[in-house]
Each structure stands twice: as structure tokens, then as C-alpha cells.
C-alpha positions as CSV (number, residue, x, y, z in Angstrom):
1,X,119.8,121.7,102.0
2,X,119.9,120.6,105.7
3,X,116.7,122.0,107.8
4,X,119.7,123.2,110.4
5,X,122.7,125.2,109.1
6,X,124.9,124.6,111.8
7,X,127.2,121.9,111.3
8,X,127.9,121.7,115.4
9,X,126.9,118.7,117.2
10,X,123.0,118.5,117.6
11,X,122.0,118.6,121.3
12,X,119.0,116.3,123.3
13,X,116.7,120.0,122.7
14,X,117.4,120.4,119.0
15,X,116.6,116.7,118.3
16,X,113.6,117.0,120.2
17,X,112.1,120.3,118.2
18,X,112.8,118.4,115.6
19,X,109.8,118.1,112.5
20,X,108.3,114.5,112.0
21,X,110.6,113.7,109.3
22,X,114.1,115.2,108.6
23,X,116.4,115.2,105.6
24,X,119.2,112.6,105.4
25,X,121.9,115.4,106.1
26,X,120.5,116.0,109.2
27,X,120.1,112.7,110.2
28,X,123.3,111.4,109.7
29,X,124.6,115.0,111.5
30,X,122.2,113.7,114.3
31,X,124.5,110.3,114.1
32,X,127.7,112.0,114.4
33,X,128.2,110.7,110.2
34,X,128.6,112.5,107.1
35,X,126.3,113.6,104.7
36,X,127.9,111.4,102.1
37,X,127.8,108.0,104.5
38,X,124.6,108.7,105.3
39,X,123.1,108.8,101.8
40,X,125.3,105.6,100.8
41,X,123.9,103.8,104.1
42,X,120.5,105.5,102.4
43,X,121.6,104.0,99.1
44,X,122.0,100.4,100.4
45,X,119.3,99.8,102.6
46,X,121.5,100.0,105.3
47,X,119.8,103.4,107.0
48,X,119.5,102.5,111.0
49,X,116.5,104.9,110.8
50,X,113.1,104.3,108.9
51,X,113.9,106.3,105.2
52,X,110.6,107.2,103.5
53,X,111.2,107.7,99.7
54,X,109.6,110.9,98.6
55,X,110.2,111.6,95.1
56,X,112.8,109.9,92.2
57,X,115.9,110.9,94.1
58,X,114.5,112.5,97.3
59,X,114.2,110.8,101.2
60,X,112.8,111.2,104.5
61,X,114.2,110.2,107.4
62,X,111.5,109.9,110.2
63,X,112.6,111.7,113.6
64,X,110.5,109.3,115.7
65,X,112.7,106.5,114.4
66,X,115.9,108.6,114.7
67,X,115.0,109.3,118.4
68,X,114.4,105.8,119.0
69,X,118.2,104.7,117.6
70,X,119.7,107.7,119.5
71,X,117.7,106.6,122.7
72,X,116.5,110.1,123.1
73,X,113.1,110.2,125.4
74,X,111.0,113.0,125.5
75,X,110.9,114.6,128.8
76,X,107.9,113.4,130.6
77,X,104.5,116.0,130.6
78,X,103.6,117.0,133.9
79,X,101.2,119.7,132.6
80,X,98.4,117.8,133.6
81,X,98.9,117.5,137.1
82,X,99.6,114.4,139.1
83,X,98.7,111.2,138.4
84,X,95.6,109.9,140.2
85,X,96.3,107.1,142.7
């Protein structure tokens, strides 16, 4: 079962609360492809994402990665304070 139920779009914030790894479902729902085109890309080595094997018939599909392909940047932390000159 997908870590998000709703089969909209996901935006730039979802992707970014996002866990460290994801199922395939998701991931491919992140790519804008099916659940079933994801696990064949899965399948055949062919995953644009880094797929972690966890388990006989179970994956992992690590968000950093899936950021990376979507060219999704974390907003910049200015908690800190300004940057010394």
C-alpha cells in the first residue's frame, strides 16, 4: 500500500515531507507513471531512482535520489541567521 492515499498529483511540499525511502507506488506517482510501469521499470533495472531491495519481493525507492531526478531542491535554511562575510 502507497504511504499517500491520494492518487492527485504530488506537489514540491509533499515530496519534500517525504520519509528517506518510499515505496515504488509512490515513486512512480511522484513521476507522473503508474504503479504497474513503475514496478516493471523496477523489474528491469531500468528504475531512474536508486531501488534498495528489501525483502524477496519487496523495494525501496530512496527519496534523496527521487528528488534529485525530479530536480526538486530543498528550500534553503535561513534559521541560522546570515552568513558571516
Amino acid at each position: 500500500m502507497s504511504e499517500l492515499l491520494n492518487a492527485d498529483a504530488l506537489t514540491t511540499a509533499d515530496l519534500l515531507k517525504l520519509p528517506p525511502t518510499v515505496d515504488v507506488a509512490t515513486a512512480g506517482r511522484a513521476m507522473g507513471i503508474c504503479r504497474d510501469t513503475a514496478y516493471m521499470l523496477v523489474r528491469s533495472d531500468a528504475f531512474p531512482c536508486k531501488v534498495i531491495k528489501a525483502g524477496a519481493r519487496r523495494y525501496r525507492v530512496v527519496t534523496a535520489d527521487l528528488l534529485r531526478v525530479l530536480q526538486v531542491q530543498a528550500p534553503a535554511d535561513h534559521s541560522a541567521g546570515p552568513a558571516a562575510p
